[in-house]
Residue frames as a rotation matrix with the C-alpha (Angstrom) as fourth column:
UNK 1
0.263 0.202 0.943 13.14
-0.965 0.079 0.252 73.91
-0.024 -0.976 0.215 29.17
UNK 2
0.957 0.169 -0.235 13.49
-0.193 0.978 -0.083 70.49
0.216 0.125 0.968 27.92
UNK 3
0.171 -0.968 0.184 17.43
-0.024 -0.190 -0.981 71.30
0.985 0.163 -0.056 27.84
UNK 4
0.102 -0.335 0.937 17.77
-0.784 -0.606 -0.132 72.14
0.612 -0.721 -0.325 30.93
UNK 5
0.724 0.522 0.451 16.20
-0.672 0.682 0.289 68.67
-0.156 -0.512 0.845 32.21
UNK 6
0.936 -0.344 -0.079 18.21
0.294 0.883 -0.365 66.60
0.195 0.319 0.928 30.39
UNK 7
-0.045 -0.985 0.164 21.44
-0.214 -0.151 -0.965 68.44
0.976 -0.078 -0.204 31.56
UNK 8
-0.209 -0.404 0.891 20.58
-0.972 -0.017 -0.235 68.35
0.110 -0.915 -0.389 34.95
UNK 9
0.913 0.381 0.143 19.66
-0.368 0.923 -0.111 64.71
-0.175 0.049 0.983 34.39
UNK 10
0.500 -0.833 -0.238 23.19
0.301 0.424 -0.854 63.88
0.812 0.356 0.463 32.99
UNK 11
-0.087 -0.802 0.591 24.51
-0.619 -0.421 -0.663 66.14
0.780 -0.424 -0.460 35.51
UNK 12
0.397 0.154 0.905 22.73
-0.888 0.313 0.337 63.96
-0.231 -0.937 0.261 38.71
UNK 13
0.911 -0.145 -0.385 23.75
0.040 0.962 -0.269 60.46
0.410 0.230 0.883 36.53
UNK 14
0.530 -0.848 0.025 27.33
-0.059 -0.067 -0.996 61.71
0.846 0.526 -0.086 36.85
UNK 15
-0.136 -0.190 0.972 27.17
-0.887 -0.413 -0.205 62.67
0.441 -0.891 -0.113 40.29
UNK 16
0.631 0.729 0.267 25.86
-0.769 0.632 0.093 59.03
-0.101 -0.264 0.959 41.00
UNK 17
0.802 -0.554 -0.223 28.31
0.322 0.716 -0.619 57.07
0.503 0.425 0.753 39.11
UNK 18
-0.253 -0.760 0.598 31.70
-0.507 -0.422 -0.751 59.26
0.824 -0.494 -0.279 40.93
UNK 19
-0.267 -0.139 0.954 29.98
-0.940 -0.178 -0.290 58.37
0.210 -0.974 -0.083 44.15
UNK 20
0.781 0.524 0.339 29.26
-0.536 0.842 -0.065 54.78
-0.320 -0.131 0.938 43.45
UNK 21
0.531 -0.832 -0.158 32.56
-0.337 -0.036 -0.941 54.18
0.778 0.553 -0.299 42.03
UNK 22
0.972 -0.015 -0.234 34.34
0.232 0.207 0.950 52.55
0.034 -0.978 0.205 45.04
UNK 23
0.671 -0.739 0.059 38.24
-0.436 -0.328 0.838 53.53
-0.600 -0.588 -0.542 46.02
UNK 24
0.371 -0.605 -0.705 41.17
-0.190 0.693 -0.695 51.99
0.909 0.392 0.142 43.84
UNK 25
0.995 -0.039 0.091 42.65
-0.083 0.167 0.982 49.70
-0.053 -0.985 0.163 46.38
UNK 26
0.180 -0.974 -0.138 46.62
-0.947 -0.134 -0.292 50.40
0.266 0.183 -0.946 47.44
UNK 27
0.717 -0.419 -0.557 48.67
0.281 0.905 -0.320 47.33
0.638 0.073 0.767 46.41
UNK 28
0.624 -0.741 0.248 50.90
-0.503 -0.138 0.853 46.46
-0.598 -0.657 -0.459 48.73
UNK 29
0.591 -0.622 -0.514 54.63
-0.530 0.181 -0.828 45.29
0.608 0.762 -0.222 47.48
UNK 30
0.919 -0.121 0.375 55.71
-0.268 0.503 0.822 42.33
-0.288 -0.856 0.430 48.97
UNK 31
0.231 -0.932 0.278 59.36
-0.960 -0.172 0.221 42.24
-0.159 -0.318 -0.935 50.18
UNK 32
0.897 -0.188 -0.400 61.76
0.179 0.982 -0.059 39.30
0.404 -0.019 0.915 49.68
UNK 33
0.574 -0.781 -0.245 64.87
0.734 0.359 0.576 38.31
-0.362 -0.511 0.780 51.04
UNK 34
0.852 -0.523 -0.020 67.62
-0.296 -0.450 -0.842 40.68
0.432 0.723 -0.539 50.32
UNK 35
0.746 -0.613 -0.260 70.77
0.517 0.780 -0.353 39.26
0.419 0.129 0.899 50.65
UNK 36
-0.007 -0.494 0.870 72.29
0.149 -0.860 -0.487 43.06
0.989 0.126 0.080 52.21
UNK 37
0.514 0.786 0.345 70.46
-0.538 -0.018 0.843 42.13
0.669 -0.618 0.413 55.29
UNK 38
0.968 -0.069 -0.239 72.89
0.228 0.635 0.738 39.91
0.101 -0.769 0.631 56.92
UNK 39
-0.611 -0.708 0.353 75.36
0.375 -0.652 -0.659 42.96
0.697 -0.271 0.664 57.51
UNK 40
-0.282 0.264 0.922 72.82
-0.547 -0.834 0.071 44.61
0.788 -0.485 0.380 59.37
UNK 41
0.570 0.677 0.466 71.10
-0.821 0.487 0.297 41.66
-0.025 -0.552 0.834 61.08
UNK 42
-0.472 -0.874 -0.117 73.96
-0.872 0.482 -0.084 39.09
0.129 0.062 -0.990 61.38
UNK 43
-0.792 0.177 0.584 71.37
-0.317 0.699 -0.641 36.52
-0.522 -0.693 -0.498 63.08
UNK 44
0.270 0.872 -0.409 69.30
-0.720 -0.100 -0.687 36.40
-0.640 0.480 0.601 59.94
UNK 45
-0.612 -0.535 0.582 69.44
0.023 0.724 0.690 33.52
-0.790 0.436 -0.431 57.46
UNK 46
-0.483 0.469 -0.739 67.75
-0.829 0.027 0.559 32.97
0.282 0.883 0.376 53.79
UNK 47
0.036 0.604 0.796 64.63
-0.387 0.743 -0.546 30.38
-0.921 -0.288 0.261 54.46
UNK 48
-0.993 -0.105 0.045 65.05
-0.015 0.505 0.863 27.60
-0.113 0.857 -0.503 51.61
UNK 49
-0.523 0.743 0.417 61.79
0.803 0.266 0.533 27.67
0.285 0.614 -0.736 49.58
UNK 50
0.632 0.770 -0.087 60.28
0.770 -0.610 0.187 31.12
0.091 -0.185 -0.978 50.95
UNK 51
-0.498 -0.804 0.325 61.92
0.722 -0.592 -0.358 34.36
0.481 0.056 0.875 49.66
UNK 52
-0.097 0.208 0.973 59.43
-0.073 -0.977 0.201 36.20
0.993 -0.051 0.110 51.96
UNK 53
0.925 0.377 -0.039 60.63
-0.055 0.234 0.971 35.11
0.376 -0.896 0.237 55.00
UNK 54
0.095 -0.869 -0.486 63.68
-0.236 0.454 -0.859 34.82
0.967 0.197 -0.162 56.75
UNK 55
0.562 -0.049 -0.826 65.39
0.489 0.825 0.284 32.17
0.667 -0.563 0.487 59.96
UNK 56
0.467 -0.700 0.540 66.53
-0.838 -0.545 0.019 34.11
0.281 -0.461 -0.842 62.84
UNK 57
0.052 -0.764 -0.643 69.74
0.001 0.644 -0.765 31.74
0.999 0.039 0.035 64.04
UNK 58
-0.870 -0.396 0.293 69.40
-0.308 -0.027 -0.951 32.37
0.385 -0.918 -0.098 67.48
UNK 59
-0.251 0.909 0.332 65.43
-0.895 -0.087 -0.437 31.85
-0.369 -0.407 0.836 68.26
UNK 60
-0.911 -0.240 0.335 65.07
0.053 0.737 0.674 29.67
-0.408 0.632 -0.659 65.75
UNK 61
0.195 0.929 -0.315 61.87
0.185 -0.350 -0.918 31.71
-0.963 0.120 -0.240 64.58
UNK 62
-0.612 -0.043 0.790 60.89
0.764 -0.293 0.575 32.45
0.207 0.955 0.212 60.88
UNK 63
-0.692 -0.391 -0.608 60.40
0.412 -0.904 0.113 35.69
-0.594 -0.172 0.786 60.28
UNK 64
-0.068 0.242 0.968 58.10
0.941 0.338 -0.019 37.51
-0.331 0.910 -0.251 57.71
UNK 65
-0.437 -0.587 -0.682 59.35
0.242 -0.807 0.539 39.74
-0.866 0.071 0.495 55.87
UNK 66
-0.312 0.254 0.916 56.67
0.937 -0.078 0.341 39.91
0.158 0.964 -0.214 53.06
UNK 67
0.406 0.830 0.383 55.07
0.902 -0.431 -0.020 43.18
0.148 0.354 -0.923 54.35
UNK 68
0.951 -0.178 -0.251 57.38
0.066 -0.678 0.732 45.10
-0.301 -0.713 -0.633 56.32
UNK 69
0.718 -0.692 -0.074 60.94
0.366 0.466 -0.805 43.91
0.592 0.551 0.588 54.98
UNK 70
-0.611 -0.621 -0.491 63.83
0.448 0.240 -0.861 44.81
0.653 -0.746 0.132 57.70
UNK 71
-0.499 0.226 0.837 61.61
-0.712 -0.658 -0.246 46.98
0.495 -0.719 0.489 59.50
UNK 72
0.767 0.589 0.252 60.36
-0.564 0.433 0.703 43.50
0.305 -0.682 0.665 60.58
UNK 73
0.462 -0.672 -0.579 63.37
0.475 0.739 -0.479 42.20
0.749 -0.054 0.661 61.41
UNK 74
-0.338 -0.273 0.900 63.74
-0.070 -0.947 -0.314 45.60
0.938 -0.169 0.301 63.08
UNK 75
0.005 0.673 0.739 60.69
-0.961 -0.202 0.190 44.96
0.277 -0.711 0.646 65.47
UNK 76
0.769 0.219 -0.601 61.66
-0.063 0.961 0.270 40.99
0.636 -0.170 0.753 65.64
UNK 77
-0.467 -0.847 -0.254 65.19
0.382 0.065 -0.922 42.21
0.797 -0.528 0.293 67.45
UNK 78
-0.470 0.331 0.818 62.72
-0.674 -0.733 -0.091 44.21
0.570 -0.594 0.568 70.26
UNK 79
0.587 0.642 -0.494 60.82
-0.115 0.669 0.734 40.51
0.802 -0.374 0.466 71.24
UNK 80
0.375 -0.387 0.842 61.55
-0.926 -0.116 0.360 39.54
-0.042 -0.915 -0.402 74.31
UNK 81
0.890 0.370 0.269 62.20
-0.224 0.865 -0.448 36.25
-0.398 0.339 0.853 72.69
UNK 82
0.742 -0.612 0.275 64.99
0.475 0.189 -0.859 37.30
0.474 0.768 0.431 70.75
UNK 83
0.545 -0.383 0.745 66.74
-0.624 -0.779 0.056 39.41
0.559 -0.496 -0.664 73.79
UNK 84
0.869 -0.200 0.452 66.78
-0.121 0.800 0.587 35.92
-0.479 -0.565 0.672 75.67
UNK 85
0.916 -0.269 0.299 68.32
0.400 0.546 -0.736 34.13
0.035 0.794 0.607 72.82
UNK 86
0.512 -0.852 0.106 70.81
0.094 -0.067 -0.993 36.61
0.854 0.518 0.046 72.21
UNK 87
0.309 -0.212 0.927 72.01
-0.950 -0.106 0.292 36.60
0.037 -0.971 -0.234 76.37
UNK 88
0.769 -0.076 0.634 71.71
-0.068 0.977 0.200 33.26
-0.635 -0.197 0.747 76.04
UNK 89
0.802 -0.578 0.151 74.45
0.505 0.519 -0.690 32.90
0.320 0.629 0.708 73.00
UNK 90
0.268 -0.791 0.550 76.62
-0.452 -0.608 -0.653 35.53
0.851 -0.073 -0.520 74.56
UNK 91
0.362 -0.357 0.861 76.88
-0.878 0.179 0.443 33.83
-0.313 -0.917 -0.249 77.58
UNK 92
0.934 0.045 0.355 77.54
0.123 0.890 -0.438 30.35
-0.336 0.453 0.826 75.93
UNK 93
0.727 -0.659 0.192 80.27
0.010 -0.270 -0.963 32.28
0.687 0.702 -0.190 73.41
UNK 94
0.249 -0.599 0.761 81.86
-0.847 -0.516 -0.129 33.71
0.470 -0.612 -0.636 76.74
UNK 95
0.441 -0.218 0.870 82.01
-0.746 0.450 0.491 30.11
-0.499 -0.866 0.036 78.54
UNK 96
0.744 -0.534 0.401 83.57
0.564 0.824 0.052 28.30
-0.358 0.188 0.914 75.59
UNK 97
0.308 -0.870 0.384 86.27
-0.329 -0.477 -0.815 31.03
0.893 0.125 -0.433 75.35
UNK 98
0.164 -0.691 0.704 87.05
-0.984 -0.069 0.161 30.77
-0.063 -0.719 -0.692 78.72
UNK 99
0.731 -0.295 0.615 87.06
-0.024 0.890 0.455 26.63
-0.682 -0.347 0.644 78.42
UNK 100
0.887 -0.463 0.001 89.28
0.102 0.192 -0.976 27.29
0.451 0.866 0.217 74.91
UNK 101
0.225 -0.930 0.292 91.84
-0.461 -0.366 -0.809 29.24
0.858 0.048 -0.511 77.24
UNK 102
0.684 -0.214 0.698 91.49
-0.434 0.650 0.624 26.61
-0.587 -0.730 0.351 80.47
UNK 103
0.802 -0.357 0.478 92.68
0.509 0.828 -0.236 23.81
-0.311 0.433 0.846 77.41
UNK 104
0.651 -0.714 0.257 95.40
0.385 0.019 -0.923 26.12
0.654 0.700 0.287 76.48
UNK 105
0.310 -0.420 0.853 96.88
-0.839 -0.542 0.039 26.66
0.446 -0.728 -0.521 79.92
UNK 106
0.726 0.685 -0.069 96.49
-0.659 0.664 -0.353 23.40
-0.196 0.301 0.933 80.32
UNK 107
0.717 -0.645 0.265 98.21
0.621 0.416 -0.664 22.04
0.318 0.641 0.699 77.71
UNK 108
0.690 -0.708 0.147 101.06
0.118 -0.090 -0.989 24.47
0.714 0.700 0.022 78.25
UNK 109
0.154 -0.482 0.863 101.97
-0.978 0.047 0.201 23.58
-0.137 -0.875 -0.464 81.62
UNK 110
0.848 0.043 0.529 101.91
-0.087 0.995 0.058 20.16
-0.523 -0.095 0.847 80.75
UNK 111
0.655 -0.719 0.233 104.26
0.354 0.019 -0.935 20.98
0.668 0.695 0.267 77.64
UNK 112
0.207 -0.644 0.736 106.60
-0.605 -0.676 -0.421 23.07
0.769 -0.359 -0.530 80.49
UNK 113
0.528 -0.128 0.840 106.63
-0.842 0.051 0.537 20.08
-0.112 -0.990 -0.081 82.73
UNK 114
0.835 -0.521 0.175 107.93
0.547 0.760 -0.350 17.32
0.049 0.388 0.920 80.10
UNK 115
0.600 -0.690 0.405 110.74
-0.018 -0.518 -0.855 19.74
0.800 0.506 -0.323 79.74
């Protein structure tokens, strides 16, 4: 009988210690810059001194990219912040083409009236 006690005694310690034992916690792996990224995300830049971050060019917002890596760069093109921005540079791009090709009409009527 004594046996018996002391197994189920070892058997309840064991059961105790499993369930007191807390979780292993999951490591996250923190992203850095990858340098492949500014094919996909032209408006992205490398932040001097922080490889887990990175400078959109149009917002002028830093990014982090330590947990999520593009998939936050993914959900930083969806801001309404960065939708402006990029309207805003297309429309800009589009009005200093058209002033490039005023100055070169321009100029080549002048060049067609010395003549």
């Amino acid at each position: 009988m004594s046996d018996e006690v002391v197994q189920t005694e070892q058997e309840d310690e064991a059961d105790s210690s499993a369930s007191m034992a807390t979780p292993a916690k999951k490591c996250r792996t923190m992203c850095r810059y990858q340098a492949s990224w500014a094919d996909k995300f032209p408006w992205s830049s490398k932040v001097a001194g922080n490889v887990f971050a990175v400078k959109c060019l149009l917002c002028r917002k830093t990014v982090s990219v330590e947990h999520g890596g593009s998939w936050d760069l993914i959900q930083h093109e969806k801001t309404e912040s960065h939708k402006l921005a990029v309207h805003l540079a297309s429309t800009v791009k589009r009005d200093a083409v058209n002033a490039s090709a005023l100055q070169v009409c321009s100029l080549q009527s002048s060049l067609a009236r010395k003549k």
